[in-house]
VEXDREN-2710 file (C-alpha; in Angstrom, 1 decimal):
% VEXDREN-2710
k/r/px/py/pz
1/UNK/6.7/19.3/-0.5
2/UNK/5.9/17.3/-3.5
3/UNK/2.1/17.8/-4.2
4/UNK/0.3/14.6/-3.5
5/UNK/-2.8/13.0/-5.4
6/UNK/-4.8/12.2/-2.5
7/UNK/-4.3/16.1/-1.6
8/UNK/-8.0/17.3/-2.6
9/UNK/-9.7/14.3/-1.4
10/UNK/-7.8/15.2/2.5
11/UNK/-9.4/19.1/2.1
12/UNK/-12.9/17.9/1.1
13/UNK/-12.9/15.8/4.0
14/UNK/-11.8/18.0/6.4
15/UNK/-14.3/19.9/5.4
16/UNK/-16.8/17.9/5.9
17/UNK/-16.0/16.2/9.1
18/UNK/-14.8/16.7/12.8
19/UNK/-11.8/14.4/12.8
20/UNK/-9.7/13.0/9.5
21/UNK/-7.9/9.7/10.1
22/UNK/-5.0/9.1/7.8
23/UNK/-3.6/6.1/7.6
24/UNK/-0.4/4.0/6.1
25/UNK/3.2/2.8/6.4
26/UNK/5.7/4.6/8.4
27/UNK/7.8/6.8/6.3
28/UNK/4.6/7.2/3.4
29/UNK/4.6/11.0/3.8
30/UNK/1.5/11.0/6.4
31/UNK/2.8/13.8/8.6
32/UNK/4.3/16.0/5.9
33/UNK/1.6/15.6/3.9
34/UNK/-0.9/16.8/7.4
35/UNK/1.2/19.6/8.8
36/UNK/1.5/20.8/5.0
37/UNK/-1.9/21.4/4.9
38/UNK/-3.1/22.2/8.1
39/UNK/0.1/24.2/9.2
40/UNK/-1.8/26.7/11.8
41/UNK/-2.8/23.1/13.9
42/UNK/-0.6/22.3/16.9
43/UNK/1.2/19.1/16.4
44/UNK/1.8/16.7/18.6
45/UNK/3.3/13.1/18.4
46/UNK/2.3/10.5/20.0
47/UNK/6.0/8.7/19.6
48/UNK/6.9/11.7/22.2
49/UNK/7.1/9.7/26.0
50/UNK/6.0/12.9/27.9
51/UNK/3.1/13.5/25.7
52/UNK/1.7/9.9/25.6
53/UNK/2.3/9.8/29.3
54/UNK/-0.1/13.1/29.3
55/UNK/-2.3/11.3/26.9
56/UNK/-2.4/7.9/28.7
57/UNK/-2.9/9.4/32.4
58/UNK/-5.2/11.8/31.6
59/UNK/-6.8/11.9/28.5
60/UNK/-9.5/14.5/29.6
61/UNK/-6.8/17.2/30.0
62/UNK/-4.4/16.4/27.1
63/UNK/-7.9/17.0/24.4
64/UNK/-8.9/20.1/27.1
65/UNK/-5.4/21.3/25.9
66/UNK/-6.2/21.5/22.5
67/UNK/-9.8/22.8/22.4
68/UNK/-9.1/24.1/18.4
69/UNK/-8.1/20.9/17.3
70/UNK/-4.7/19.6/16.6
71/UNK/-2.8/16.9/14.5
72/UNK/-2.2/13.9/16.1
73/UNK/0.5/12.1/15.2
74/UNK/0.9/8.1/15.7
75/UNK/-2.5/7.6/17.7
76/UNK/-2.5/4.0/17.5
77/UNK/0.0/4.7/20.6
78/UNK/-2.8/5.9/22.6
79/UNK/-5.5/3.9/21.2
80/UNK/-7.8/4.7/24.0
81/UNK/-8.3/8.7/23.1
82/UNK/-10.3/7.8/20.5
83/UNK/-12.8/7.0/23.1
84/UNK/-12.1/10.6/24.7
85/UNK/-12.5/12.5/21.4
86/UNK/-15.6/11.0/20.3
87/UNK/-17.1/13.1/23.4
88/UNK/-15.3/16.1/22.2
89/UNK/-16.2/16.3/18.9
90/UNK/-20.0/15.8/19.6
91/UNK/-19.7/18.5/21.4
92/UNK/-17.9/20.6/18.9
93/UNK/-18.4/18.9/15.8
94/UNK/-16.6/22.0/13.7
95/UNK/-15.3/20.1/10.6
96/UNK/-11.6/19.6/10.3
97/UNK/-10.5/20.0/14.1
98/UNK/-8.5/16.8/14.5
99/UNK/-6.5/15.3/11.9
100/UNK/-5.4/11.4/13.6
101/UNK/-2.3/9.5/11.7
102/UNK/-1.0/6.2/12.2
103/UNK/1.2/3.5/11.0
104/UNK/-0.6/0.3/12.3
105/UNK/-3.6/-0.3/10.9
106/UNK/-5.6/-2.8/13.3
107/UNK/-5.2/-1.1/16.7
108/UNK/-6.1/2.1/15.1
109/UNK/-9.2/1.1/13.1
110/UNK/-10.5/-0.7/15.5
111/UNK/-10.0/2.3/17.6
112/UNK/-11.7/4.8/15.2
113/UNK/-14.2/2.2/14.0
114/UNK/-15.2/2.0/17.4
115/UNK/-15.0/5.1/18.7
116/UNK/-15.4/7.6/15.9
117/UNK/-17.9/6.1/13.8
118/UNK/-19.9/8.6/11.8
119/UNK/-17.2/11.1/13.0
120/UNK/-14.2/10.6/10.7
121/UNK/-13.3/10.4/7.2
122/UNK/-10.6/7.8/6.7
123/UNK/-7.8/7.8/4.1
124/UNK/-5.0/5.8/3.5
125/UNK/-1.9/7.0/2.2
126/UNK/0.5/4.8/0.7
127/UNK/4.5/5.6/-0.6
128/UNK/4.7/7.9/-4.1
129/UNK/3.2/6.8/-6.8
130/UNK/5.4/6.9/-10.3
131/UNK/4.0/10.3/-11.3
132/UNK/5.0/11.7/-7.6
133/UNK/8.4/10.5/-7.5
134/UNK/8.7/12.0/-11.6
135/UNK/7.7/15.2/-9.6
136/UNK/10.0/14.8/-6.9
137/UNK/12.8/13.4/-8.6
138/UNK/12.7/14.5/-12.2
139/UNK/15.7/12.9/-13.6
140/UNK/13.9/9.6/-12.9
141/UNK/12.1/10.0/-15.3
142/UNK/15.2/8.6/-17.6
143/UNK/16.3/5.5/-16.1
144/UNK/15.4/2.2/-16.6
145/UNK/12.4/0.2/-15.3
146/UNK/15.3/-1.6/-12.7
147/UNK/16.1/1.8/-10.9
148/UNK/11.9/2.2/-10.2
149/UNK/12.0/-1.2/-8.6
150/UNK/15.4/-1.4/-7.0
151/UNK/14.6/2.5/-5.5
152/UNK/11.3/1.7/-4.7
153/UNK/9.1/4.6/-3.4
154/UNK/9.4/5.6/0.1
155/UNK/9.1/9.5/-0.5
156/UNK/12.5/10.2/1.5
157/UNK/14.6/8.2/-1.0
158/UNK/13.9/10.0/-3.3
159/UNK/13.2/13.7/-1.2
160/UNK/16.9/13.2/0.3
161/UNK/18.3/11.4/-2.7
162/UNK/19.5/8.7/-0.4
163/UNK/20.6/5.1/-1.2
164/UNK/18.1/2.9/-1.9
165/UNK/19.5/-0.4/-0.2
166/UNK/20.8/1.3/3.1
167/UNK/17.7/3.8/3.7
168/UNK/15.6/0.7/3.1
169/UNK/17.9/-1.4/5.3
170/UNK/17.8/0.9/7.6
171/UNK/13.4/1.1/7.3
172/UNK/13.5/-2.7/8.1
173/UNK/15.6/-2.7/10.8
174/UNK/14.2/0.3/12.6
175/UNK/10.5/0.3/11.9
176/UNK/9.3/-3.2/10.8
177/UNK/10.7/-5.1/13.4
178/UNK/10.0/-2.3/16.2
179/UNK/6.0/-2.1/14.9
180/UNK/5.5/-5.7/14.5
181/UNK/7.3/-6.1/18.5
182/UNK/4.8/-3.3/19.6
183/UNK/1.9/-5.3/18.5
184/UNK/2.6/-8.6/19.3
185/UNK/5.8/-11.0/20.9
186/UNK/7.8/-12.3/18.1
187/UNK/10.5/-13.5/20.3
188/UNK/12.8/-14.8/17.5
189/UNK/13.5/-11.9/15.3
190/UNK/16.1/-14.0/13.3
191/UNK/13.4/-16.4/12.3
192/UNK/10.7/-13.6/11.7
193/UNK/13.5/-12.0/9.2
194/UNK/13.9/-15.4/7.0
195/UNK/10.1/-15.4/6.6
196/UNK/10.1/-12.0/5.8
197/UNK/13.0/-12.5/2.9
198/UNK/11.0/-15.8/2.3
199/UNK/7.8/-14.1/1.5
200/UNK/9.6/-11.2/-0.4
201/UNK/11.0/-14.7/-2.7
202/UNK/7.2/-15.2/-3.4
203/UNK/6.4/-12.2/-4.3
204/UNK/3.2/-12.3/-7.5
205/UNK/2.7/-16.2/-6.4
206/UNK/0.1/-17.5/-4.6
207/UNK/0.3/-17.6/-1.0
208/UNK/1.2/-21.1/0.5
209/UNK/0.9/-21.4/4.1
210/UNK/2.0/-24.4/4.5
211/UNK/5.2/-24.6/2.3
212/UNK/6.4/-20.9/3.7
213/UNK/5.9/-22.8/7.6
214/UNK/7.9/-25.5/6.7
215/UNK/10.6/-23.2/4.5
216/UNK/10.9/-20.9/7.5
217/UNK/11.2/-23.5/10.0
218/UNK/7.5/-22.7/12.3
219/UNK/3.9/-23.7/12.8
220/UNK/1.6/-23.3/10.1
221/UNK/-0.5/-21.2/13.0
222/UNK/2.4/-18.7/13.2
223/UNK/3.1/-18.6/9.6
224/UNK/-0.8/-17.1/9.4
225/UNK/-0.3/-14.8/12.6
226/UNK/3.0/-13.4/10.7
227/UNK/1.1/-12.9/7.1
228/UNK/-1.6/-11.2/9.4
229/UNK/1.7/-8.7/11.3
230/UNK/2.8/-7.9/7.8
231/UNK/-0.2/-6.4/6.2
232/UNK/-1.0/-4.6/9.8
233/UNK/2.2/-3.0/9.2
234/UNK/1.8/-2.6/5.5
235/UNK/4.5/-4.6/4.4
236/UNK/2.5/-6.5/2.2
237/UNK/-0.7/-6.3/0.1
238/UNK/-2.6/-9.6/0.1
239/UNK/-4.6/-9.9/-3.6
240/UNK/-7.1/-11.8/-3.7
241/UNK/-9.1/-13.9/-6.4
242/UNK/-11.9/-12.7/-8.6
243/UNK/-15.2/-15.1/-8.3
244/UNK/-18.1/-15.2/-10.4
245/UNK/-21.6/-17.3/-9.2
246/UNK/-19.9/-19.9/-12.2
247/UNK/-19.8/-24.1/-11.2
248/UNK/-16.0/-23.7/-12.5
249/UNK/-13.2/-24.0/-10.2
250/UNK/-11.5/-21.3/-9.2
251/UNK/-8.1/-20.4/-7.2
252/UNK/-9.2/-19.8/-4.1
253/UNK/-5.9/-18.4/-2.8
254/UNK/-4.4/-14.9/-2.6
255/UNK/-1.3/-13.5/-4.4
256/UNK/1.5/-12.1/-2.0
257/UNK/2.6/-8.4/-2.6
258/UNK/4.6/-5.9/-1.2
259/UNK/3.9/-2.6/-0.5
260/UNK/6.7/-1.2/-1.8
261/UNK/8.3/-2.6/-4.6
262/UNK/11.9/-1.4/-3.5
263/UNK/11.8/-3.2/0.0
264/UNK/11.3/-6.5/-1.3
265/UNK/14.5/-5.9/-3.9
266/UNK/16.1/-4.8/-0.6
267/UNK/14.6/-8.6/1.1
268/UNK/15.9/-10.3/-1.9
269/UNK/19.6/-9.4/-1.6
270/UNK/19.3/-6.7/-4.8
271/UNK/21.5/-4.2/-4.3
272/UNK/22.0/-2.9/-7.6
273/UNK/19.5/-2.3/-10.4
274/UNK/21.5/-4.3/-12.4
275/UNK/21.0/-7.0/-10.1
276/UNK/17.5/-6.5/-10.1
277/UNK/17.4/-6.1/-13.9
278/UNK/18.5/-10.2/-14.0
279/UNK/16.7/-11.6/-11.3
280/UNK/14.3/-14.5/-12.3
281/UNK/11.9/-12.5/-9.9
282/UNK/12.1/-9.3/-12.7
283/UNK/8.7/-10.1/-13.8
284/UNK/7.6/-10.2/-10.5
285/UNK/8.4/-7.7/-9.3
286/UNK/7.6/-5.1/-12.4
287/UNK/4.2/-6.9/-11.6
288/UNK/4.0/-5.8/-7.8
289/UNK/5.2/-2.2/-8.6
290/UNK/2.3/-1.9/-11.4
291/UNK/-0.7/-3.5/-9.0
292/UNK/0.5/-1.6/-6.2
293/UNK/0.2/1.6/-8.2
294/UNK/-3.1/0.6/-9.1
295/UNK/-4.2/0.3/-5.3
296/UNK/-2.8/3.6/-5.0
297/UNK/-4.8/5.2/-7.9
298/UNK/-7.6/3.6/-6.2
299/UNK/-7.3/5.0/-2.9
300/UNK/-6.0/8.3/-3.8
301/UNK/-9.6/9.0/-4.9
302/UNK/-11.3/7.6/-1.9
303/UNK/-11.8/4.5/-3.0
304/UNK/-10.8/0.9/-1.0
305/UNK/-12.3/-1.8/-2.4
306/UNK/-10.3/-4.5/-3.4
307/UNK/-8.5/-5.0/-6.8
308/UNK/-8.5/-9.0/-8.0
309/UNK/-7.0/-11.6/-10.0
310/UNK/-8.3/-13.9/-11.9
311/UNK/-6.9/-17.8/-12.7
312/UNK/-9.4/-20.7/-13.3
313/UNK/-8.2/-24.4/-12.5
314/UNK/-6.8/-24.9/-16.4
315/UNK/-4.4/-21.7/-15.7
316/UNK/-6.2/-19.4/-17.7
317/UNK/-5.1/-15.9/-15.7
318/UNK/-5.7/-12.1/-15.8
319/UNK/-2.8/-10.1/-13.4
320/UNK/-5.2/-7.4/-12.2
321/UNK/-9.0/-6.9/-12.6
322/UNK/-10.3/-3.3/-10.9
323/UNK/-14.2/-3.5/-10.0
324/UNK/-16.1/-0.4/-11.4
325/UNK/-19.3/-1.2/-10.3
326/UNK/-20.4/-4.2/-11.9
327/UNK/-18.0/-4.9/-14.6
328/UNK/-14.4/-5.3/-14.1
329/UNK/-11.4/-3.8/-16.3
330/UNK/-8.8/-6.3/-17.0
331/UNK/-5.3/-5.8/-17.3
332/UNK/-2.3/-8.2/-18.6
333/UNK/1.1/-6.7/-16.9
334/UNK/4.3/-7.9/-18.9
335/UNK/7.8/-7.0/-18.2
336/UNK/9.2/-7.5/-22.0
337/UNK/10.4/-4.7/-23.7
338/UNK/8.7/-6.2/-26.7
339/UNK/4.8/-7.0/-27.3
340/UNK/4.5/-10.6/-27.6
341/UNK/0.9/-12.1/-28.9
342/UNK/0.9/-14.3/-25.7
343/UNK/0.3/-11.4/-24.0
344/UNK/-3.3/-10.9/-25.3
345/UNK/-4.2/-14.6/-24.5
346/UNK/-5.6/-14.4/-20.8
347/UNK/-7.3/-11.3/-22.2
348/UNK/-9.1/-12.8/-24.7
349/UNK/-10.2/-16.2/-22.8
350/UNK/-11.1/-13.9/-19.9
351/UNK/-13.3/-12.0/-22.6
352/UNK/-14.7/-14.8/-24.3
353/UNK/-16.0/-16.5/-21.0
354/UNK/-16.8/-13.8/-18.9
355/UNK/-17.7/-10.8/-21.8
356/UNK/-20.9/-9.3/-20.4
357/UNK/-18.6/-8.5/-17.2
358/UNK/-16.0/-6.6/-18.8
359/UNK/-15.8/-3.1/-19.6
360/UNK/-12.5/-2.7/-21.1
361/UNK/-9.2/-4.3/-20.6
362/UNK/-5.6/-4.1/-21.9
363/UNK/-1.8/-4.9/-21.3
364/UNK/0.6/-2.7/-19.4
365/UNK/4.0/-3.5/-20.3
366/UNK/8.2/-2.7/-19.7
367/UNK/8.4/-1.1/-23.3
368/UNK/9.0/2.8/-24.0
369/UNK/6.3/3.1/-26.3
370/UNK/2.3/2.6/-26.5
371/UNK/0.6/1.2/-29.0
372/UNK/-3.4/2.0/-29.3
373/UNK/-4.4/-1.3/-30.8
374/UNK/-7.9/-2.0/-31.8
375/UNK/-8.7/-5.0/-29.4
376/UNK/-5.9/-4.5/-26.6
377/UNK/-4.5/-1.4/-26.1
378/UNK/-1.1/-1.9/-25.3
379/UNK/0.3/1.2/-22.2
380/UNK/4.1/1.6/-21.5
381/UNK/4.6/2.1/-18.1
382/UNK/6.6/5.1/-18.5
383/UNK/2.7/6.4/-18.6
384/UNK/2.5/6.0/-15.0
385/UNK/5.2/8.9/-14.6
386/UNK/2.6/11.5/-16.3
387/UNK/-0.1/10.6/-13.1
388/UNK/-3.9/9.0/-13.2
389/UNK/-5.2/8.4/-16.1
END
């Protein structure tokens, strides 16, 4: 198994509480990653019929069944046990005895949030990050910025060395569109797929409610109930705007991302890194796979809060702002191959309005080579490959 960075933050937990809930997409690494380190714990899945009949019908007996503790995979298909456990582990409240996972995060948080409050360390687990697929596929390391984004990060694309466009055809067909049915009636799954491709074609804009209803043909009611489906199932990553207590005008809207880079190649019709290397949506794109690996770095170390962007009414923008306690660091993400002075403007308006609020900031761009400038310091993102800074 390819050693993951949110591996020490899961043992320090599960040392320190009864039950660790770890969360994310299907097909992130969540049940690899659990039986990897707790390999003496019985495993049981929650996708299995027989055992969440046993868990359904008698929920008393299934936990009497496991009075060590076990891994429970896919909980959000019992959501009631959560009820059940919180009685066991305040009876037993040995650190590490249940380890939860789960693919859907509303009717599992509100489950654990509910239930298991005070009782469980929560985690969220997203796909690789650069540095884990340079460790799982070390030839990566090579190509072009176009094979990252057309292969995305799923860890089995890159554990199995399959095809990027037909494993991630095959995610989409078999695990999007079955989660989002599980959670909620979307009887036109035809329609539900054009939205889908249509959000994937507005991916780093700002999200338009209104104009993606009336491009995919529904209510502006559903369009919001859809957008709501999609980040449950952590298909995409909502960003939203950075505000100051300033009388200026702000964007009030949040940018559309992905989760995974690679899946909205695969929504856009990219087959080929070529293809995605001339797509208009290239910058894009290169944009959601570096904000996304920042939310990752974030969470791999325990920590949730939201990253930002900023853009004031003139148009004035910073991509990517990443709260550290007061202050924010700011960072410009370009796609060139070559640094172009543009790319230090929204830096240094940002700086020159908002100064006592940043700690540092600098551009991350699709050049080979970094360049420690004075002012901006200017990161290849070939550096992700070499982990956290």
């Amino acid at each position: 198994m390819v050693p993951r960075h949110i591996q020490p933050l899961f043992e320090r937990l599960a040392q320190q509480y009864p039950v660790v809930t770890l969360v994310g997409p299907r097909q992130s690494g969540k049940t690899t990653l659990a039986r990897s380190l707790f390999p003496a714990k019985p495993y049981l899945t929650l996708e299995d019929p027989d055992q969440r009949e046993f868990a359904l019908a008698d929920p008393r007996g299934f936990l009497a069944a496991l009075p060590g503790g076990a891994i429970l995979d896919e909980i959000q298909r019992a959501p009631q046990l959560t009820s059940y456990l919180q009685g066991v582990v305040d009876a037993d409240p040995t650190p590490g005895r249940f380890i939860l996972t789960g693919s859907q995060q509303f009717e599992l948080m509100q489950g654990v949030t509910q239930s298991l409050a005070g009782r469980t360390g929560v985690l969220r687990l997203l796909p690789f990050t650069a540095a884990e697929v340079a460790l799982a596929a070390p030839a990566r390391r090579r190509l072009p910025m176009a094979d990252w984004l057309h292969a995305g990060f799923y860890p089995r694309i890159h554990d199995r060395r399959l095809d990027p466009s037909t494993a991630l055809g095959d995610y989409f067909a078999t695990y999007v569109e079955r989660d989002l049915r599980q959670l909620t009636a979307v009887h036109d799954l035809q329609r539900f797929e054009r939205f889908v491709r249509l959000c994937a074609g507005r991916v780093g804009q700002l999200l338009n409610l209104t104009s993606l209803a009336n491009d995919a043909g529904v209510a502006q009611s559903t369009a919001q109930a859809w957008v709501g489906l999609l980040q449950t199932s952590y298909v995409i990553q909502l960003v939203q705007p950075w505000f100051v207590n300033t009388s200026k005008r702000l964007i009030k809207s949040p940018k559309l991302y992905f989760v995974d880079v690679g899946l909205a190649c695969w929504l856009l019709g990219l087959r080929e890194p070529a293809q995605v290397a001339r797509d208009p949506l290239r910058g894009s794109l290169f944009e959601n796979f570096i904000i996304m690996e920042a939310i990752k770095d974030r969470l791999n170390q325990g920590d949730a809060s939201p990253v930002h962007f900023y853009r004031d009414a003139t148009g004035n923008e910073v991509d990517l702002l990443l709260p550290t306690g007061t202050q924010v660091r700011a960072l410009e993400i370009k796609s060139g191959a070559t640094v172009n002075p543009d790319y230090f403007q929204g830096l240094r308006r940002f700086a020159a309005q908002y100064g006592s609020s940043l700690e540092r900031g600098g551009v991350v761009y699709g050049g080979d080579t970094s360049q420690p400038r004075s002012d901006w310091p200017v990161w290849s993102w070939r550096v992700l490959m070499d982990g956290p800074a």
